[in-house]
C-alpha positions in Angstrom: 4.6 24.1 -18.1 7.5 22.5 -19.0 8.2 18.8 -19.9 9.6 17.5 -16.4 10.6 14.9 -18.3 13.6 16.7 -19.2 15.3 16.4 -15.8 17.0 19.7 -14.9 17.9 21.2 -17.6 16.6 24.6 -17.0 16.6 24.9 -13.1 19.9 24.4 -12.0 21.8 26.4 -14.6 22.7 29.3 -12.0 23.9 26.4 -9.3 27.0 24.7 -8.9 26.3 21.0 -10.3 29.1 18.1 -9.2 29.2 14.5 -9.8 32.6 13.7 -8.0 32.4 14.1 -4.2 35.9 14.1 -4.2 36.0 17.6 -5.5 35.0 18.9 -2.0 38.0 17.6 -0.1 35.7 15.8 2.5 38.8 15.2 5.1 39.0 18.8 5.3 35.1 19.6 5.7 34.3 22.0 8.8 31.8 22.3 10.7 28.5 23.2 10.6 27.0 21.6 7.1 23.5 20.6 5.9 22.8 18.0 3.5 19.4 17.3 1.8 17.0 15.5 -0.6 17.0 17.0 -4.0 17.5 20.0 -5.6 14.5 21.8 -4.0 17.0 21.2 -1.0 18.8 24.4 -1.5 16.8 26.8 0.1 15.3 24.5 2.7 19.4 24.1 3.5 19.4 28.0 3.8 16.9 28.3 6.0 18.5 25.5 8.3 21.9 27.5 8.0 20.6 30.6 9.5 20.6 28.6 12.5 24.0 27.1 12.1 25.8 29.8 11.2 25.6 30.9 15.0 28.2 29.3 17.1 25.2 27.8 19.4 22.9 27.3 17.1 21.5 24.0 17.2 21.2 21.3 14.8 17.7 20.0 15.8 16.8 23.5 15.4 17.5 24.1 12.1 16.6 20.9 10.7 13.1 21.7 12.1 13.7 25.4 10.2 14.9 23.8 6.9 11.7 21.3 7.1 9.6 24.7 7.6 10.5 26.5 4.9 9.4 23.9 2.3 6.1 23.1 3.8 5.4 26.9 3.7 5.7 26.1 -0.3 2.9 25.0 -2.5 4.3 22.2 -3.9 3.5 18.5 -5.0 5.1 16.6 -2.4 5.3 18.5 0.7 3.0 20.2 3.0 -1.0 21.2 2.5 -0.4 22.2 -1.0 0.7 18.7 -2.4 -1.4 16.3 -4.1 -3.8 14.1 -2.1 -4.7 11.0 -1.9 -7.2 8.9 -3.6 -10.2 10.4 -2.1 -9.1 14.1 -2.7 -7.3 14.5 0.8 -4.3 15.8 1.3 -3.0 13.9 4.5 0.9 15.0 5.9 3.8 12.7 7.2 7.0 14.1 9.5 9.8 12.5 11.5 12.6 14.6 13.4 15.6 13.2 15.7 18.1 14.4 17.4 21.7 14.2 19.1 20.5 12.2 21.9 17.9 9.6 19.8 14.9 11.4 21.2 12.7 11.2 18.3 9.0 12.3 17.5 6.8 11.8 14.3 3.5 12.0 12.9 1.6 10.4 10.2 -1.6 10.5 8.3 -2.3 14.4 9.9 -4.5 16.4 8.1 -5.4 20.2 7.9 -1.6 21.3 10.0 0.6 23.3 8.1 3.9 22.3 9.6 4.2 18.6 10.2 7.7 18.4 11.2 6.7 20.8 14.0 4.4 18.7 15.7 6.6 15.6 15.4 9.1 17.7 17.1 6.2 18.6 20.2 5.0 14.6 20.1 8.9 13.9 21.0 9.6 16.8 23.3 5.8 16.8 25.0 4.9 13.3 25.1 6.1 9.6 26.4 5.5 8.6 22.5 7.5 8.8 19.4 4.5 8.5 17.2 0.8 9.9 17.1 -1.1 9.7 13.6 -4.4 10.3 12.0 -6.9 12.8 14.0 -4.9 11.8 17.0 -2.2 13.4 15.8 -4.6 16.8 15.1 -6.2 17.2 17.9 -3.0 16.6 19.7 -1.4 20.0 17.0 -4.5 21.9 17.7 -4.1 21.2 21.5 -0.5 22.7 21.2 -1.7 25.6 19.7 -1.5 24.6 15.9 -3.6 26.1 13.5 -6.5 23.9 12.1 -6.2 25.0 8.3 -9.2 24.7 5.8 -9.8 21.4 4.2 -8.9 22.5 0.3 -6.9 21.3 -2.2 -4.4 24.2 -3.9 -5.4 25.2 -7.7 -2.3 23.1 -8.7 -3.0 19.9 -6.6 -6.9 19.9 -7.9 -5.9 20.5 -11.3 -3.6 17.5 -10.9 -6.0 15.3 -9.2 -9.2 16.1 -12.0 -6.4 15.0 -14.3 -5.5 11.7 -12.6 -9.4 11.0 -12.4 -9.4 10.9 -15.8 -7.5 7.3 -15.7 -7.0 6.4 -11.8 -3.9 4.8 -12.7 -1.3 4.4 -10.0 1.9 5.0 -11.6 4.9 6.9 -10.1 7.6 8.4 -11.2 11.1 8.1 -10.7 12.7 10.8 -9.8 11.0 14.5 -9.5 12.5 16.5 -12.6 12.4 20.1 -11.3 11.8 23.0 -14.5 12.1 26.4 -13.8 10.2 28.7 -15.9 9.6 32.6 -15.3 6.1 32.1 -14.5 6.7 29.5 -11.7 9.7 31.2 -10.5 7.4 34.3 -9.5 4.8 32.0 -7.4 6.5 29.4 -6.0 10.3 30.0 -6.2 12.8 28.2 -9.0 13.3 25.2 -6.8 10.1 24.2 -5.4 8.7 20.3 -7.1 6.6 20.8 -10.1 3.0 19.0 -10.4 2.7 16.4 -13.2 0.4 17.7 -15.7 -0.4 13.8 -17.1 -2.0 12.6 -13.7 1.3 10.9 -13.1 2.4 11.1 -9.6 5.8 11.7 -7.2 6.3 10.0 -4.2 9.4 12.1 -3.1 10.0 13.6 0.5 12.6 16.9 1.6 14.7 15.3 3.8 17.7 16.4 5.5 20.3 16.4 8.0 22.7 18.5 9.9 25.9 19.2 11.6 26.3 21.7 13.8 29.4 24.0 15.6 29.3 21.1 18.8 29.6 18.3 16.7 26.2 17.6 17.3 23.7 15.7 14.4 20.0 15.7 13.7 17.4 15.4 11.4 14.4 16.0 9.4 11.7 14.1 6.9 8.5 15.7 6.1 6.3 14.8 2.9 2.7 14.5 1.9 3.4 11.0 0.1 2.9 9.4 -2.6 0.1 11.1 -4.6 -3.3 9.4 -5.3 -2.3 7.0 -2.9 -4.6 4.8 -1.0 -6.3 6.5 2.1 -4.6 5.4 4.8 -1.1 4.9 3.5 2.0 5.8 5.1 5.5 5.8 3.9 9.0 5.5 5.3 9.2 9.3 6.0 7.6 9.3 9.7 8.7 6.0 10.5 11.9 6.1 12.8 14.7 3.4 11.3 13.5 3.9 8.2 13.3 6.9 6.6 15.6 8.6 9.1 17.9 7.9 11.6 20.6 9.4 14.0 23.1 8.1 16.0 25.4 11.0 17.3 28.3 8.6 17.8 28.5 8.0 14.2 26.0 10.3 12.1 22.6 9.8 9.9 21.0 8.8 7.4 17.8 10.0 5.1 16.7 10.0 2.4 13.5 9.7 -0.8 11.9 7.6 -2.9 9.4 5.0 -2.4 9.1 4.1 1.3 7.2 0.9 1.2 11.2 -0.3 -0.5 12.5 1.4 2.5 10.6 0.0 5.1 11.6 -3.6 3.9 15.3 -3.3 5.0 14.9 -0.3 7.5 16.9 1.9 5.2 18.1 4.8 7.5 19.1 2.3 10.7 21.1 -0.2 8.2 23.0 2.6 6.3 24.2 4.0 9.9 25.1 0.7 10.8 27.6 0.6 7.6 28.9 3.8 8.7 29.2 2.3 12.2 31.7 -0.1 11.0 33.9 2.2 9.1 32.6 3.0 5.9 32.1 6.1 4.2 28.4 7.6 3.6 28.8 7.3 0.6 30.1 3.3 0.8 27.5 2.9 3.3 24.3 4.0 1.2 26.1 2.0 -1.4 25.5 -1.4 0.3 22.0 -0.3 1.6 21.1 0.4 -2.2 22.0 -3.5 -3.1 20.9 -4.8 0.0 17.2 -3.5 -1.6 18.0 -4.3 -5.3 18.9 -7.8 -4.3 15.1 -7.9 -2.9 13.9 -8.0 -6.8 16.6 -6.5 -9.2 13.6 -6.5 -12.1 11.5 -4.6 -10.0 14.1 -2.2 -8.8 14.2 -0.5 -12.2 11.0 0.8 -12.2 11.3 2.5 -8.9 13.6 5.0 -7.1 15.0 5.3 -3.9 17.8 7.6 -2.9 20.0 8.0 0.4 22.1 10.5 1.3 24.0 10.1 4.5 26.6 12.6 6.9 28.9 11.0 9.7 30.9 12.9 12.2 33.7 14.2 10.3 31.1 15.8 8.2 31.2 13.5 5.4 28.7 13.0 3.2 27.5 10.8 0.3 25.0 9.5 -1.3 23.5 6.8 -3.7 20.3 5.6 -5.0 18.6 2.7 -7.3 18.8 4.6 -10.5 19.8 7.6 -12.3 18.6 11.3 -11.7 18.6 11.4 -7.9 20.7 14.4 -6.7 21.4 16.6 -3.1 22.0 19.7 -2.0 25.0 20.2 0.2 25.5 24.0 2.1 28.3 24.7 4.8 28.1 28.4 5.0 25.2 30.3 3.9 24.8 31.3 0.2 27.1 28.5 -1.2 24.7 25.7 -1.5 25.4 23.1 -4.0 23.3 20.6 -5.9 25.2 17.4 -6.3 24.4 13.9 -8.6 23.9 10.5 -6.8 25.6 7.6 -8.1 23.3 4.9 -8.8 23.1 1.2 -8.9 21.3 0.9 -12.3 23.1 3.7 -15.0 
């Protein structure tokens, strides 16, 4: 495999690759557009546009299809496939919320394939917006989710029999995504990379759209951090946090380390920057220092990244330090992977 430390210099050679937002003419964006965490985000955003590319298609429906499509990969962060926690279980968080702030999640799920799914059917099926642990599998089996079998993937248990070797808890950064020709033919040249060290990721696909009516939602689905504690939940199920819509003005997502996020209720403030007139971009700005100021010597040994989309179709980004970037698709087949600017360079 590949030294991830290397971050993307193989797998994005074939993709457009921009630092300067402006390039993009962001007055003149139309609608529909699709915005997501990393560069895995390309063809989760193609997945979401085969929605929005119809004049009614909706965009709570293709977040939900974008979410689907990476947690059909076997991958390190997302889905069944991604590493577990400490006791070897792989255990699934989701969020999804729409144009009119109804909102569903789930957290701490075993053995269910899709995640974002059920979060969707806990917000359209029940008076709650979040159900977690067996509760929130039994409630997926009772809607007719599959119960899958309690394994770890050949790439997840090769990773955890390599973190056992030390049981340290260290994360890293930013996932640095390699594309080689034997994991292009199994997974796909964009799908996360296991650590081969026993390191471990903590990074989520998030994502957000815009569709034909002028409508917003939004998606977060992740398996966590790896070799966390059993138990632990993140920012990416937790509403406020790790995502947020507000149709009047737009949303926010994003990745990183959630318990950072959770301490200033990341995805509600950034929205409320964009509330009072400034720019995604501007907006996941002041978020970024509003963390950083929490500890600036801690904040360089962690990452968290936002990337935001108002009603004009705007988008930006930012995130604590280097090597965050997003995927950006308005029409299908012209995806783009863009750099985050960063508060520590």
């Amino acid at each position: 495999m590949t030294n991830r430390r290397r971050f993307l210099e193989k797998g994005l050679l074939t993709i457009p690759f921009l630092s300067n937002l402006n390039v993009f003419g962001q007055d003149s964006v139309k609608k529909p557009i699709v915005i997501s965490t990393w560069d895995s985000g390309i063809p989760v955003n193609e997945a979401a546009m085969t929605i929005l590319k119809e004049p009614k298609g909706r965009a709570l429906d293709a977040v939900e299809k974008g979410a689907n499509q990476i947690e059909d990969t076997i991958n390190c962060c997302v889905g069944l496939g991604g590493n577990p926690d400490r006791e070897g279980k792989v255990t699934l968080d989701a969020c999804i919320m729409d144009e009119k702030m109804n909102c569903g999640g789930v957290a701490f799920m075993e053995n269910i394939k899709h995640p974002i799914s059920v979060a969707r059917k806990v917000m359209e099926d029940t008076p709650h917006v979040l159900l977690v642990g067996e509760g929130a599998r039994q409630f997926a089996i009772e809607k007719g989710f599959k119960a899958e079998k309690d394994e770890l993937s050949d790439d997840a248990k090769k990773s955890y029999e390599n973190w056992l070797k030390k049981s340290e808890y260290k994360p890293v950064k930013n996932i640095e995504l390699q594309q080689n020709n034997a994991f292009e033919k199994r997974k796909g040249p964009f799908a996360p990379q296991f650590l081969e060290n026993g390191d471990f990721n903590h990074d989520t696909m998030a994502l957000l759209a815009l569709d034909h009516s002028g409508n917003i939602s939004g998606a977060c689905t992740t398996s966590g951090m790896g070799f966390k504690m059993r138990g632990r939940v993140g920012d990416s199920p937790i509403i406020g946090a790790g995502l947020y819509v507000d149709n009047e003005v737009g949303a926010c997502t994003g990745s990183g380390q959630g318990e950072e996020v959770i301490r200033i209720a990341g995805a509600a403030m950034v929205v409320e920057f964009m509330r009072q007139g400034k720019s995604p971009e501007m907006a996941c700005k002041l978020a970024i220092e509003r963390l950083v100021k929490i500890n600036p010597k801690k904040a360089r040994d962690f990452q968290v990244g936002f990337i935001a989309l108002n009603k004009k179709g705007q988008y930006g980004s930012y995130a604590v330090n280097p090597g965050f970037v997003f995927s950006v698709t308005t029409a299908p087949g012209n995806g783009r992977v863009i750099k985050a600017k960063s508060y520590f360079n």
